[in-house]
C-alpha positions in Angstrom: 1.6 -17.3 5.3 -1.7 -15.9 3.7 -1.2 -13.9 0.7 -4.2 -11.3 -0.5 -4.0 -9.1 -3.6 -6.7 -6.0 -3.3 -6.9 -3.6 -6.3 -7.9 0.3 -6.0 -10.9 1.0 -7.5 -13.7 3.7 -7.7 -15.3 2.1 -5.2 -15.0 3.9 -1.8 -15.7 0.5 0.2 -13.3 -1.2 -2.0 -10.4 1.0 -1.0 -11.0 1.4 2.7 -10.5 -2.4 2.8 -7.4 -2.6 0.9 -5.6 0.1 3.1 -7.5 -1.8 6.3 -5.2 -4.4 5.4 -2.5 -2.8 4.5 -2.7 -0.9 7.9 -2.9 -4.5 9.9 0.1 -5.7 7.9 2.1 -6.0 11.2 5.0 -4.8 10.4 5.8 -7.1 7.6 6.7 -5.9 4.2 4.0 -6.0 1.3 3.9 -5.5 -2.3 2.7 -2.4 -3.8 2.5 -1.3 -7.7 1.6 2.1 -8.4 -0.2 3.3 -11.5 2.9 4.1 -13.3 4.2 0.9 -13.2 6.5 1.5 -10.6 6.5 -1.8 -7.9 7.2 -1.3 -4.2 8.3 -3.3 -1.8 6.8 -1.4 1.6 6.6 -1.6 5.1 3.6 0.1 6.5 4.3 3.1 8.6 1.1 5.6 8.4 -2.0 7.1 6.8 -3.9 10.0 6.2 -7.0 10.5 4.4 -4.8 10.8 1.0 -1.4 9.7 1.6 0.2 6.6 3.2 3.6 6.4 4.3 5.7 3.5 4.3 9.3 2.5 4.3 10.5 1.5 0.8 12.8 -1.6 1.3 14.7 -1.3 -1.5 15.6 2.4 -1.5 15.7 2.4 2.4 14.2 5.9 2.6 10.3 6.6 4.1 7.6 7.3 1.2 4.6 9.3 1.5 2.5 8.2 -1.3 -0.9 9.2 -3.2 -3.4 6.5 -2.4 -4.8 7.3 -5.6 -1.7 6.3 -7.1 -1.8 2.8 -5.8 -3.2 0.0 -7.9 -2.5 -2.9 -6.3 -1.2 -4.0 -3.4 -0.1 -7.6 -2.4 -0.4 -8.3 1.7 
């Protein structure tokens, strides 16, 4: 299994890829740490121009979060 880590940056360009492949994820649960430290183990579910949704394994509850809030994510 293939394993990425994409960081948010500034960079427009840079961010559209990391929530491409966050969006092609499949189904399959994904790391995600948020800029407060807080880690995230997701499920993609959807995505707006600001906010993405996903299914937080460990809490079992649906999470709309701030993609400016994301730092890194591990597909």
């Amino acid at each position: 299994m293939r394993t990425s880590t994409c960081k948010t940056t500034a960079t427009t360009k840079i961010k559209s890829v990391c929530f491409d492949r966050i969006a092609s994820s499949k189904g399959r649960f994904f790391g995600i740490l948020l800029t407060d430290g807080e880690r995230v183990n997701a499920q993609f579910r959807s995505q707006s121009e600001k906010y993405i949704t996903v299914f937080d394994k460990h809490a079992k509850q649906t999470r709309r979060l701030l993609k400016a809030r994301i730092a890194t994510a591990t597909v």
